[in-house]
N, CA, C and O atoms as a Maestro MAE file, in Angstrom:
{
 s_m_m2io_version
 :::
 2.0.0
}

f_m_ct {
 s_m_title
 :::
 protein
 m_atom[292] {
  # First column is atom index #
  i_m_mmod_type
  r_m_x_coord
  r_m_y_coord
  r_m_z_coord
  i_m_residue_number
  s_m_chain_name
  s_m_pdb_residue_name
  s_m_pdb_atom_name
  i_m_atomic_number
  :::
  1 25 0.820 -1.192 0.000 1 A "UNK " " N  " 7
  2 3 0.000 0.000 0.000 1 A "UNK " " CA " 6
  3 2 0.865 1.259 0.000 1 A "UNK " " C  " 6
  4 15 0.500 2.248 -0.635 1 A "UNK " " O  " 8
  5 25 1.956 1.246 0.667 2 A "UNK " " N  " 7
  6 3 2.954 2.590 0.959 2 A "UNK " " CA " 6
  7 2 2.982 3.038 -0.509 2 A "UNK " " C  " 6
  8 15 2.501 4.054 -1.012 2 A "UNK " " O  " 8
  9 25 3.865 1.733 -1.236 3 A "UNK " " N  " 7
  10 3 4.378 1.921 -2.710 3 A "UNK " " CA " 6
  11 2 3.287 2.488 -3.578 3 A "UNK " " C  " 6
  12 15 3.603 3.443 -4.288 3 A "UNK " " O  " 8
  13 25 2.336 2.146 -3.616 4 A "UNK " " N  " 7
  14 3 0.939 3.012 -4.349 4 A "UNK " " CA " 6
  15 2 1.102 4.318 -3.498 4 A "UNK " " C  " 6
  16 15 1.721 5.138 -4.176 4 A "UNK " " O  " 8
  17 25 0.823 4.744 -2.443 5 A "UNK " " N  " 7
  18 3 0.885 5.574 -2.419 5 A "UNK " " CA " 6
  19 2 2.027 6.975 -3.008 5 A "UNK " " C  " 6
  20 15 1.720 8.123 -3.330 5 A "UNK " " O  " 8
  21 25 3.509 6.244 -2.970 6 A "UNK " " N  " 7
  22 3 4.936 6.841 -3.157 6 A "UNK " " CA " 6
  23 2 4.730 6.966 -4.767 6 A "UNK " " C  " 6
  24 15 5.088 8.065 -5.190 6 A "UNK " " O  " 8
  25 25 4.274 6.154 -5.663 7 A "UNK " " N  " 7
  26 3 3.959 5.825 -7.642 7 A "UNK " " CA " 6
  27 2 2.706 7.202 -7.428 7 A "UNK " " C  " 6
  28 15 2.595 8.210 -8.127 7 A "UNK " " O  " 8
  29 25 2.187 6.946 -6.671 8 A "UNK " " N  " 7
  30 3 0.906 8.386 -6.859 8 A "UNK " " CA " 6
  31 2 1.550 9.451 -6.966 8 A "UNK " " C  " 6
  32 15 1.567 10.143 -7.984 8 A "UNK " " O  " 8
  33 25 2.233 9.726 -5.771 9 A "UNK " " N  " 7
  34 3 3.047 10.598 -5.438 9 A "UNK " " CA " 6
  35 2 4.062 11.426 -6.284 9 A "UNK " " C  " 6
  36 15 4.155 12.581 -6.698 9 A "UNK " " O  " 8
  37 25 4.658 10.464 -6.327 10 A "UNK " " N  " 7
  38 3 5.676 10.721 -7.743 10 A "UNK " " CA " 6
  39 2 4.860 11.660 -9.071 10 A "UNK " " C  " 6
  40 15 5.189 12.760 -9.516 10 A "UNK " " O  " 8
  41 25 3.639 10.721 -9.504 11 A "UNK " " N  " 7
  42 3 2.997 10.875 -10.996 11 A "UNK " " CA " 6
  43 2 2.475 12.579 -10.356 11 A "UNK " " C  " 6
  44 15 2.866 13.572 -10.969 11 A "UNK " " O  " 8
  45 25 1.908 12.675 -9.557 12 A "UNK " " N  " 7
  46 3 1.619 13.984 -8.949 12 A "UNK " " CA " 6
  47 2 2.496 15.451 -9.008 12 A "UNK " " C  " 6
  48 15 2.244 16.609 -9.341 12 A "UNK " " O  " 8
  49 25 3.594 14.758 -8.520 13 A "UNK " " N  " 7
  50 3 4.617 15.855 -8.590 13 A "UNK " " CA " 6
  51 2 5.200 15.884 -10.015 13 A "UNK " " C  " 6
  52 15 5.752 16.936 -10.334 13 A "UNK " " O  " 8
  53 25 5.168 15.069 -10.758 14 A "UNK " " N  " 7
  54 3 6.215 14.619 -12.147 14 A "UNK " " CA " 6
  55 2 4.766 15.468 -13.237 14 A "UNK " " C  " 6
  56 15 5.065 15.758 -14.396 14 A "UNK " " O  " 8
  57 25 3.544 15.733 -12.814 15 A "UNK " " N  " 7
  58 3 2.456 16.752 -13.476 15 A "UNK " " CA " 6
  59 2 2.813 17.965 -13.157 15 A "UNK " " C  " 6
  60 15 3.218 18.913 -13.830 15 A "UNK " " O  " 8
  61 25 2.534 17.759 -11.615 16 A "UNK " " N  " 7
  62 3 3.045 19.785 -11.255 16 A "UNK " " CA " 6
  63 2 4.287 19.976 -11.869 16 A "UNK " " C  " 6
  64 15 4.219 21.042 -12.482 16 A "UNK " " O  " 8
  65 25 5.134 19.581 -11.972 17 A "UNK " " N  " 7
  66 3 6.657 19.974 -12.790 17 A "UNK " " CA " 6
  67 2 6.115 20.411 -14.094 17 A "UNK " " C  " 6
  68 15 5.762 21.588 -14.160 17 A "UNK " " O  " 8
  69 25 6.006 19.774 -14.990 18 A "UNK " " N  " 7
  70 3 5.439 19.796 -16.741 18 A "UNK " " CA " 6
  71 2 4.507 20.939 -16.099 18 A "UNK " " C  " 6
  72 15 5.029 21.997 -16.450 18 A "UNK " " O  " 8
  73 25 3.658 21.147 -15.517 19 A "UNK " " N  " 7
  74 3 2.892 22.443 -15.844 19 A "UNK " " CA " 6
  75 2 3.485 23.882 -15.296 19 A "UNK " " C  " 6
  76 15 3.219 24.906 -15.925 19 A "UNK " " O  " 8
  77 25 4.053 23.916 -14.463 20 A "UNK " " N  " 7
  78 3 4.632 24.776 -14.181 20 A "UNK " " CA " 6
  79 2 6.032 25.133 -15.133 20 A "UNK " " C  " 6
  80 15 6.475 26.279 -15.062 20 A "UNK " " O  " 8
  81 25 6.749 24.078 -16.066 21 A "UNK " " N  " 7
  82 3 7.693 24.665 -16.501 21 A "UNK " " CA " 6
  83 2 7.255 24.869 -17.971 21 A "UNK " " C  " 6
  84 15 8.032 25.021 -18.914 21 A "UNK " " O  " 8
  85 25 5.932 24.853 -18.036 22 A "UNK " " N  " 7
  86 3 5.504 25.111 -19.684 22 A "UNK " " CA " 6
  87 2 4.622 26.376 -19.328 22 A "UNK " " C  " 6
  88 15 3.888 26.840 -20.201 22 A "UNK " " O  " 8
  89 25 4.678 27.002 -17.947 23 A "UNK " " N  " 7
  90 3 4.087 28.269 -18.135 23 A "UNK " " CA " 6
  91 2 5.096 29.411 -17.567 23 A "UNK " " C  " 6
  92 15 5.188 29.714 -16.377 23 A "UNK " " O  " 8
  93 25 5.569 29.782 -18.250 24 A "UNK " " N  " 7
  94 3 6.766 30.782 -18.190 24 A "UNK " " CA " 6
  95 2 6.292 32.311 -18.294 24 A "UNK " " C  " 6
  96 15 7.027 33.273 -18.068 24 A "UNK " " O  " 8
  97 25 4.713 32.390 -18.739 25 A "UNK " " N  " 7
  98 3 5.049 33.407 -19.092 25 A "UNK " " CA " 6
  99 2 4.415 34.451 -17.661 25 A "UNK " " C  " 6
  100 15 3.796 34.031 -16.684 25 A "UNK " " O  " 8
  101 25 4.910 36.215 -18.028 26 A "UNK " " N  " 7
  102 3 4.584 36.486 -16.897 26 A "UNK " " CA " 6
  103 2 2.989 37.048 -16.677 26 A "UNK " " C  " 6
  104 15 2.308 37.519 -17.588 26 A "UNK " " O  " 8
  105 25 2.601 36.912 -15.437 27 A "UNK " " N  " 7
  106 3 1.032 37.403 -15.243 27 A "UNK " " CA " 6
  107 2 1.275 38.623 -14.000 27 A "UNK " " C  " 6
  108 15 2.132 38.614 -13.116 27 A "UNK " " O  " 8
  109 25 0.255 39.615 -14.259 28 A "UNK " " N  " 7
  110 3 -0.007 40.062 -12.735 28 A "UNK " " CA " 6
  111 2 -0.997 39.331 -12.195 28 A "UNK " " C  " 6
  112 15 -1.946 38.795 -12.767 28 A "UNK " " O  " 8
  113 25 -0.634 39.349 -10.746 29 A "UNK " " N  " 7
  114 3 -1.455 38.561 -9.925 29 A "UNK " " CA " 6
  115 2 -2.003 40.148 -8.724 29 A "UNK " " C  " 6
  116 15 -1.148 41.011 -8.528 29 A "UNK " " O  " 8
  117 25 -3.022 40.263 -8.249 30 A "UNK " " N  " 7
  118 3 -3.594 41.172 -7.623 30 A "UNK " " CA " 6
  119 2 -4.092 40.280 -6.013 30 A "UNK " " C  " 6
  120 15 -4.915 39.377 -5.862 30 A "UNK " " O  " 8
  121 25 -3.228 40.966 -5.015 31 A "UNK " " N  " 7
  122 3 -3.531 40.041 -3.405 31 A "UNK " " CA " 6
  123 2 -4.343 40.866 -3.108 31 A "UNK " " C  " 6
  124 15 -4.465 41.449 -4.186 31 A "UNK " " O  " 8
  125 25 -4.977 41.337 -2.452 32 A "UNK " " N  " 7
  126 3 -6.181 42.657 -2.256 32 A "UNK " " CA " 6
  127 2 -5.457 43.772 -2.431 32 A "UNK " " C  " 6
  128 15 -5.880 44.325 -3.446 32 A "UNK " " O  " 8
  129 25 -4.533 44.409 -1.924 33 A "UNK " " N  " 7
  130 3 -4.309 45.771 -2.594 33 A "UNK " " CA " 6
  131 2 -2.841 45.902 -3.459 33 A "UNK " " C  " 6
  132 15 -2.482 46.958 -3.980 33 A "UNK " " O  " 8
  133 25 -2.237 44.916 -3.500 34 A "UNK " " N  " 7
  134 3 -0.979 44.711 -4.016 34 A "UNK " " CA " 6
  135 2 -1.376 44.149 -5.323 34 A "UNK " " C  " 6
  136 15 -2.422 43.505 -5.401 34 A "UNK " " O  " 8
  137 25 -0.470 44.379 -6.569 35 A "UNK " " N  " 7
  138 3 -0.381 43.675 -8.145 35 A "UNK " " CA " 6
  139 2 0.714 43.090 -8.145 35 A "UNK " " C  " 6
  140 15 1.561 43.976 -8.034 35 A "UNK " " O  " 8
  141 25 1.209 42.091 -8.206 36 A "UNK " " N  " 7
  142 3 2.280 41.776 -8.711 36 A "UNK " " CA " 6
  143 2 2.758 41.052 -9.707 36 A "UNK " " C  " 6
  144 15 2.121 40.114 -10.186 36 A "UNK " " O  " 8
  145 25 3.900 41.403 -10.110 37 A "UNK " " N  " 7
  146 3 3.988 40.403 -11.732 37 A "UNK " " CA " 6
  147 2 4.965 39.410 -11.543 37 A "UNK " " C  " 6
  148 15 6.058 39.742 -11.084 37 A "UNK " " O  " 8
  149 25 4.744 38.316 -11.814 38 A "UNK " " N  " 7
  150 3 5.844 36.961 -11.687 38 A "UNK " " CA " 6
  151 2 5.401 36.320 -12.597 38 A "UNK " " C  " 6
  152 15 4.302 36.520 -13.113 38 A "UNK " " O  " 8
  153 25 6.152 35.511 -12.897 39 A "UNK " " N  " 7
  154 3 5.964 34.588 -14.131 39 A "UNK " " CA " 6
  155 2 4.827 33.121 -13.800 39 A "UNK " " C  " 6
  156 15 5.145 32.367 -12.881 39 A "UNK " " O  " 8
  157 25 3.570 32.837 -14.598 40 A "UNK " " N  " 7
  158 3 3.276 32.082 -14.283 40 A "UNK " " CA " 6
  159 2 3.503 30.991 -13.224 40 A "UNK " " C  " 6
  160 15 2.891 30.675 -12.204 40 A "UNK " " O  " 8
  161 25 4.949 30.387 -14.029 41 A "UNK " " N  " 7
  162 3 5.095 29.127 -13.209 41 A "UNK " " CA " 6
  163 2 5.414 29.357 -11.791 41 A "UNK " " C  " 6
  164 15 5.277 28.280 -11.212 41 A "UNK " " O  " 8
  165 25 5.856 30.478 -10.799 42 A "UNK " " N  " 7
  166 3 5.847 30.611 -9.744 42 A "UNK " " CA " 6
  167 2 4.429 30.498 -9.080 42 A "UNK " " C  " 6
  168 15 4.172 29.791 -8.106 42 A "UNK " " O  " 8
  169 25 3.391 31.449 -9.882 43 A "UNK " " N  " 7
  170 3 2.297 31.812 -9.182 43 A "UNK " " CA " 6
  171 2 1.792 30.264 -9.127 43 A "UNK " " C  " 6
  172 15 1.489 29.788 -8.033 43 A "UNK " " O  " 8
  173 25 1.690 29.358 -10.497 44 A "UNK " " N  " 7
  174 3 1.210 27.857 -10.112 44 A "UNK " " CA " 6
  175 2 1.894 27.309 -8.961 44 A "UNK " " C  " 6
  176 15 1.115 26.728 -8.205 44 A "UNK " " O  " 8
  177 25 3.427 27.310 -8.487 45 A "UNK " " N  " 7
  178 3 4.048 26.484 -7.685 45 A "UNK " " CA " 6
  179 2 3.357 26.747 -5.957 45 A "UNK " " C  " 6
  180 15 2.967 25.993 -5.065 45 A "UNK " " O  " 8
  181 25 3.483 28.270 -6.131 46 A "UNK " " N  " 7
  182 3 2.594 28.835 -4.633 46 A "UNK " " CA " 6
  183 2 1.422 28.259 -4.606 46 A "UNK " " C  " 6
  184 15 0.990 27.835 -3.533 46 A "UNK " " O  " 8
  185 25 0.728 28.143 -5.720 47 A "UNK " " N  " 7
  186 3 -0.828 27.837 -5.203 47 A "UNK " " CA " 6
  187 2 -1.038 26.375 -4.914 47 A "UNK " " C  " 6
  188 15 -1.901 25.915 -4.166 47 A "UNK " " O  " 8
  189 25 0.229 25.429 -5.881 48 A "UNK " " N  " 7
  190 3 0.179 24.335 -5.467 48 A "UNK " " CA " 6
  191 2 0.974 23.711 -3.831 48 A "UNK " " C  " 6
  192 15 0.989 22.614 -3.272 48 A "UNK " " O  " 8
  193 25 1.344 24.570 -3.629 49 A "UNK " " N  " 7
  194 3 2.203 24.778 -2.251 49 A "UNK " " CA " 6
  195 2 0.901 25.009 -1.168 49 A "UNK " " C  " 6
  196 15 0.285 24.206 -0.468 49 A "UNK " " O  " 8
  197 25 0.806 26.101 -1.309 50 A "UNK " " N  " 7
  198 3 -1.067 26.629 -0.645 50 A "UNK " " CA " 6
  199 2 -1.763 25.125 -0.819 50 A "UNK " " C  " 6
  200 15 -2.258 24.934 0.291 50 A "UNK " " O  " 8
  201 25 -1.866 24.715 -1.109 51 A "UNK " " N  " 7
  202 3 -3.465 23.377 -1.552 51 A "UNK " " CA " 6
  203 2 -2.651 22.602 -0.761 51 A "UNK " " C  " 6
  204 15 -3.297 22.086 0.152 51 A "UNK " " O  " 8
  205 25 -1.260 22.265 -0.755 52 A "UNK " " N  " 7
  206 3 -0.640 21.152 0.022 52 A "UNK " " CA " 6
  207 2 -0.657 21.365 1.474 52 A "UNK " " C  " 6
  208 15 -1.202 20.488 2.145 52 A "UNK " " O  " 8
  209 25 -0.231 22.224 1.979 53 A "UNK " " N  " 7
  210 3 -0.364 22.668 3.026 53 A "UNK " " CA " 6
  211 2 -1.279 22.572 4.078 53 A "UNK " " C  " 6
  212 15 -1.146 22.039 5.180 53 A "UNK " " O  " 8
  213 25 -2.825 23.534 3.272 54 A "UNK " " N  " 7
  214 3 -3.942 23.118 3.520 54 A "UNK " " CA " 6
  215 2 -4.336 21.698 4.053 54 A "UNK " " C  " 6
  216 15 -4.783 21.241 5.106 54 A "UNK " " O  " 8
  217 25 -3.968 21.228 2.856 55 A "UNK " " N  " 7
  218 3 -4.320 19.499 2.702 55 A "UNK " " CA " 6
  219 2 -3.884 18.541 4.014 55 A "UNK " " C  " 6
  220 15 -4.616 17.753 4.614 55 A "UNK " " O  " 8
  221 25 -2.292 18.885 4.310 56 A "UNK " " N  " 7
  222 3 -1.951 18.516 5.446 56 A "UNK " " CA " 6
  223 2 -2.292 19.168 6.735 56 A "UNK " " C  " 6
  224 15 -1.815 18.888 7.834 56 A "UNK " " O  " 8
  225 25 -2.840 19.729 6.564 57 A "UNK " " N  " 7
  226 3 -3.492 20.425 8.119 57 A "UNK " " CA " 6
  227 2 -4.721 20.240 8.664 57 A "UNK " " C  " 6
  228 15 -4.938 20.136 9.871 57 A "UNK " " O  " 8
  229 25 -5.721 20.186 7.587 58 A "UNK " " N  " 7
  230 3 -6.784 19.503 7.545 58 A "UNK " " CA " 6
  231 2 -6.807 17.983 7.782 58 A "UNK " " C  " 6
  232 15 -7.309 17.588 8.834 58 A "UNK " " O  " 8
  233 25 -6.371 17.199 7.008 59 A "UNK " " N  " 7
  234 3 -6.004 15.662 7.166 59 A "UNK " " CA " 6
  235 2 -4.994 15.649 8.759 59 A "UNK " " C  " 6
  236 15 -5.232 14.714 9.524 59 A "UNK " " O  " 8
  237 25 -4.370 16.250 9.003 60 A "UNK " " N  " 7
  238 3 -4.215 16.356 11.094 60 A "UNK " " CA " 6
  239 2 -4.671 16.786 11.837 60 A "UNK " " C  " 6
  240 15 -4.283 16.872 13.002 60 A "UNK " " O  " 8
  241 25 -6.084 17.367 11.144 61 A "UNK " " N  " 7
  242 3 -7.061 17.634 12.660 61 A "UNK " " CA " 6
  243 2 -8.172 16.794 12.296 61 A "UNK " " C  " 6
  244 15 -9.046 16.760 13.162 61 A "UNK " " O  " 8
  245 25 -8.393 16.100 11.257 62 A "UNK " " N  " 7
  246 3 -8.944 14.724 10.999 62 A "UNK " " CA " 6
  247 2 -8.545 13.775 11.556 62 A "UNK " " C  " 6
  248 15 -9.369 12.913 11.860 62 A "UNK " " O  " 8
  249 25 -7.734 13.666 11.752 63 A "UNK " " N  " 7
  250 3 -6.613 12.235 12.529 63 A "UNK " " CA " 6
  251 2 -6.832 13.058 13.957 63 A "UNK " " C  " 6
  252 15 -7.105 12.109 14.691 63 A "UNK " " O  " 8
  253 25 -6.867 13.916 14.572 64 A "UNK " " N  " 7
  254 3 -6.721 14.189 15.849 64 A "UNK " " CA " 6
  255 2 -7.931 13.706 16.554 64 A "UNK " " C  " 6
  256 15 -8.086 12.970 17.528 64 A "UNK " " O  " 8
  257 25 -8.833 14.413 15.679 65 A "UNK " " N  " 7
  258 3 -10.422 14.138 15.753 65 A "UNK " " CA " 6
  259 2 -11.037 13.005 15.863 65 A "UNK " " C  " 6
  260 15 -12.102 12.779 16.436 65 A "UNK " " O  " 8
  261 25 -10.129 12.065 15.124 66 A "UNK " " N  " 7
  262 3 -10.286 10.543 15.097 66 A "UNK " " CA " 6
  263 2 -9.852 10.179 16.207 66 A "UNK " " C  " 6
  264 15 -10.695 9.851 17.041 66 A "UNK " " O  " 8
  265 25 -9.072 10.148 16.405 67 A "UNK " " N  " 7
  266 3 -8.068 9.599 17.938 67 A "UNK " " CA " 6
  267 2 -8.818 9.597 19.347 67 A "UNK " " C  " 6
  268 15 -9.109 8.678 20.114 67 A "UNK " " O  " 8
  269 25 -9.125 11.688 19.420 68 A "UNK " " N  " 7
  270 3 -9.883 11.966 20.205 68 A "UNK " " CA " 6
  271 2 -11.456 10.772 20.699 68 A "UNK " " C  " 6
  272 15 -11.923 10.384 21.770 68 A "UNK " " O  " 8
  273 25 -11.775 10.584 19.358 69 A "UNK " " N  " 7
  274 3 -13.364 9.943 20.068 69 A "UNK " " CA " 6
  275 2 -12.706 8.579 20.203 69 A "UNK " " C  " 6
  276 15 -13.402 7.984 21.027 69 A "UNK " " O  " 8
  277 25 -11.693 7.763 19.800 70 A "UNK " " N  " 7
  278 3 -11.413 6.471 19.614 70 A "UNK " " CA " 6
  279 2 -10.779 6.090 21.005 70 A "UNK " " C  " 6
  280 15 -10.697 4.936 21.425 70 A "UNK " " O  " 8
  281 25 -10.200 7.590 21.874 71 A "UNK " " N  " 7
  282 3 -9.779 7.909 23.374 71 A "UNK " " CA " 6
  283 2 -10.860 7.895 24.087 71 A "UNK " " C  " 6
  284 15 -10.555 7.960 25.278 71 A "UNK " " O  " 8
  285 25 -12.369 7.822 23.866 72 A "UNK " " N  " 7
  286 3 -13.803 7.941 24.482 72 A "UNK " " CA " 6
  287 2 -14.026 9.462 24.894 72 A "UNK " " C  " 6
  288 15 -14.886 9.797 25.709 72 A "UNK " " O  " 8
  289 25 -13.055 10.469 24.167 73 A "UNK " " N  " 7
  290 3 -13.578 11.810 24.776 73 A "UNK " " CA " 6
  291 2 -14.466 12.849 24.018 73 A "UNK " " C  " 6
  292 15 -14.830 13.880 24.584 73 A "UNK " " O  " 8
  :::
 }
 m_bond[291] {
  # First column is bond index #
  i_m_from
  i_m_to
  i_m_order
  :::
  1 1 2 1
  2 2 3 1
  3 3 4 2
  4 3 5 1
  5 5 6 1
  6 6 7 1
  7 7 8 2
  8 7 9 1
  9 9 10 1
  10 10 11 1
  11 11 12 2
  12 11 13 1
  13 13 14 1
  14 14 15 1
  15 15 16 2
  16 15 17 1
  17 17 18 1
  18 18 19 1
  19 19 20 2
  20 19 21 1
  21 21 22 1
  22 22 23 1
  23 23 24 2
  24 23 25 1
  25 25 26 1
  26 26 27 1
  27 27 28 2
  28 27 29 1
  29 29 30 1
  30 30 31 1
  31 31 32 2
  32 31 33 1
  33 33 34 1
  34 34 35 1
  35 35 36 2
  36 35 37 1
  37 37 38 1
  38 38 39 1
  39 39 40 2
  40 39 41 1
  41 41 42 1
  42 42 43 1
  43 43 44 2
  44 43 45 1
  45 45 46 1
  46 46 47 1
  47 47 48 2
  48 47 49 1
  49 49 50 1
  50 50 51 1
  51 51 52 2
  52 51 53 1
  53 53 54 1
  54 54 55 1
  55 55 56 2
  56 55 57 1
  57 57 58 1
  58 58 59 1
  59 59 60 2
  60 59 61 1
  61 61 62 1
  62 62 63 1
  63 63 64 2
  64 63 65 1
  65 65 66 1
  66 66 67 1
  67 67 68 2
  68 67 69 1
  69 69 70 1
  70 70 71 1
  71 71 72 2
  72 71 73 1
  73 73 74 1
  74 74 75 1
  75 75 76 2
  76 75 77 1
  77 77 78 1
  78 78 79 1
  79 79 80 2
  80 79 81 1
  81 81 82 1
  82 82 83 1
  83 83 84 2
  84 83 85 1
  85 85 86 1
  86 86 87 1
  87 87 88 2
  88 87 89 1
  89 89 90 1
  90 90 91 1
  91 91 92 2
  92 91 93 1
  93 93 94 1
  94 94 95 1
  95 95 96 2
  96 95 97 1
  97 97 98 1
  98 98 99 1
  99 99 100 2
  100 99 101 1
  101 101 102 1
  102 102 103 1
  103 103 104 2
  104 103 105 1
  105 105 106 1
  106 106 107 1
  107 107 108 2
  108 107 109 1
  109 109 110 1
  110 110 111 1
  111 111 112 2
  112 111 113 1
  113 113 114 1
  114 114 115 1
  115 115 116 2
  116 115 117 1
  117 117 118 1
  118 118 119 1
  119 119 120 2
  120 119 121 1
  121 121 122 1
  122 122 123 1
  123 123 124 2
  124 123 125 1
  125 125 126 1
  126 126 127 1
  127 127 128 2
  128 127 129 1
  129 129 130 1
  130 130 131 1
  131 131 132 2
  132 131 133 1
  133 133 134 1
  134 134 135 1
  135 135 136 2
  136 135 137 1
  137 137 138 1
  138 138 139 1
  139 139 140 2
  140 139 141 1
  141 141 142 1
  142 142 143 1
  143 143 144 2
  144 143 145 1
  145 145 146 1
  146 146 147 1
  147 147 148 2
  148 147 149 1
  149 149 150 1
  150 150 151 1
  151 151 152 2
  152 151 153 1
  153 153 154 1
  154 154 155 1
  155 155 156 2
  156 155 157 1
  157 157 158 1
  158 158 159 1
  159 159 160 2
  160 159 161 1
  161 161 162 1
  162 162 163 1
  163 163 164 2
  164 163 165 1
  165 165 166 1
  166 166 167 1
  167 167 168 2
  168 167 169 1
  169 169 170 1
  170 170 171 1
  171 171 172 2
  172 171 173 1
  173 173 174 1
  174 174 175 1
  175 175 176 2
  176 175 177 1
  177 177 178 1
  178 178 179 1
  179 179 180 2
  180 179 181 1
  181 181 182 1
  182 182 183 1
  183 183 184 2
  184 183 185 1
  185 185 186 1
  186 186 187 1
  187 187 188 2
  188 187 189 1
  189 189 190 1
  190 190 191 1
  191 191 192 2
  192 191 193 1
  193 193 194 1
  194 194 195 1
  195 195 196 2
  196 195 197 1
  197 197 198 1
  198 198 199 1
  199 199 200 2
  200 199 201 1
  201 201 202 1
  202 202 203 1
  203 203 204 2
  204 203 205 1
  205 205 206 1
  206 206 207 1
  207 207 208 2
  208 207 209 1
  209 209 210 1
  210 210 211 1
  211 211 212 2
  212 211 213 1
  213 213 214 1
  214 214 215 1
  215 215 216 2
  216 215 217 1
  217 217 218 1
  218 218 219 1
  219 219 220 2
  220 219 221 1
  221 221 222 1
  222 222 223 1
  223 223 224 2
  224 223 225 1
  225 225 226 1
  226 226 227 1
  227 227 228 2
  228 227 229 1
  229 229 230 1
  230 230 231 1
  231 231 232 2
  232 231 233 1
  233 233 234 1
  234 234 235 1
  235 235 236 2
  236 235 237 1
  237 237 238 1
  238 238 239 1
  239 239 240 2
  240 239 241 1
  241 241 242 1
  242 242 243 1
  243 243 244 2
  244 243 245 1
  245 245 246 1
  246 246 247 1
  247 247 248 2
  248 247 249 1
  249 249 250 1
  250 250 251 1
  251 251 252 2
  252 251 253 1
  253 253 254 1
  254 254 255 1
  255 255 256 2
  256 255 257 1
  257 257 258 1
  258 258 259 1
  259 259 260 2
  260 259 261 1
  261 261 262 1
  262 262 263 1
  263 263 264 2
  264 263 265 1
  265 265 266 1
  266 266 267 1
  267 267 268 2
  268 267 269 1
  269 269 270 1
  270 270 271 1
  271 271 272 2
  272 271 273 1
  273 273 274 1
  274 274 275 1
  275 275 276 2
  276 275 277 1
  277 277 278 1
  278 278 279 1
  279 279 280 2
  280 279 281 1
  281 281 282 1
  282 282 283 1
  283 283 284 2
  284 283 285 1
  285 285 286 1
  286 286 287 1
  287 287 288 2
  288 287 289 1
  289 289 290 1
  290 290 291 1
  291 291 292 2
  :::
 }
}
C-alpha cells in the first residue's frame, strides 16, 4: 500500500513539474491591494504549495479528531 501511495506521489509531482515549466510566461497577480507580476510558473508552484499545506493540516485535525473519540472523549 505505501508503494501506491509513493507511484501516486511521484505521478503527482512529475504533473506539477510539466505544468509549471511550460508556463513561463509572466502574469499580474492582484492580493487585495498589491499587483504583482511573476511569471506564471511561480504563481502555479505557490498555489500548489497553498493546496498542500492546507491538505496537510486539515487531514491532522482529521486524525486528531479521530483519535480523540477512539480515546472515548
Amino acid at each position: 500500500m505505501a508503494r501506491w501511495k509513493l507511484v501516486a506521489l511521484a505521478v503527482v509531482a512529475i504533473v506539477a513539474i510539466i505544468v509549471v515549466v511550460q508556463n513561463t510566461q509572466a502574469v499580474e497577480t492582484r492580493l487585495l491591494f498589491v499587483t504583482v507580476t511573476m511569471p506564471r510558473a511561480v504563481l502555479l508552484f505557490v498555489t500548489l504549495v497553498i493546496g498542500f499545506v492546507i491538505g496537510v493540516l486539515a487531514a491532522e485535525k482529521i486524525t486528531r479528531r479521530r483519535a480523540v473519540k477512539a480515546d472515548g472523549g
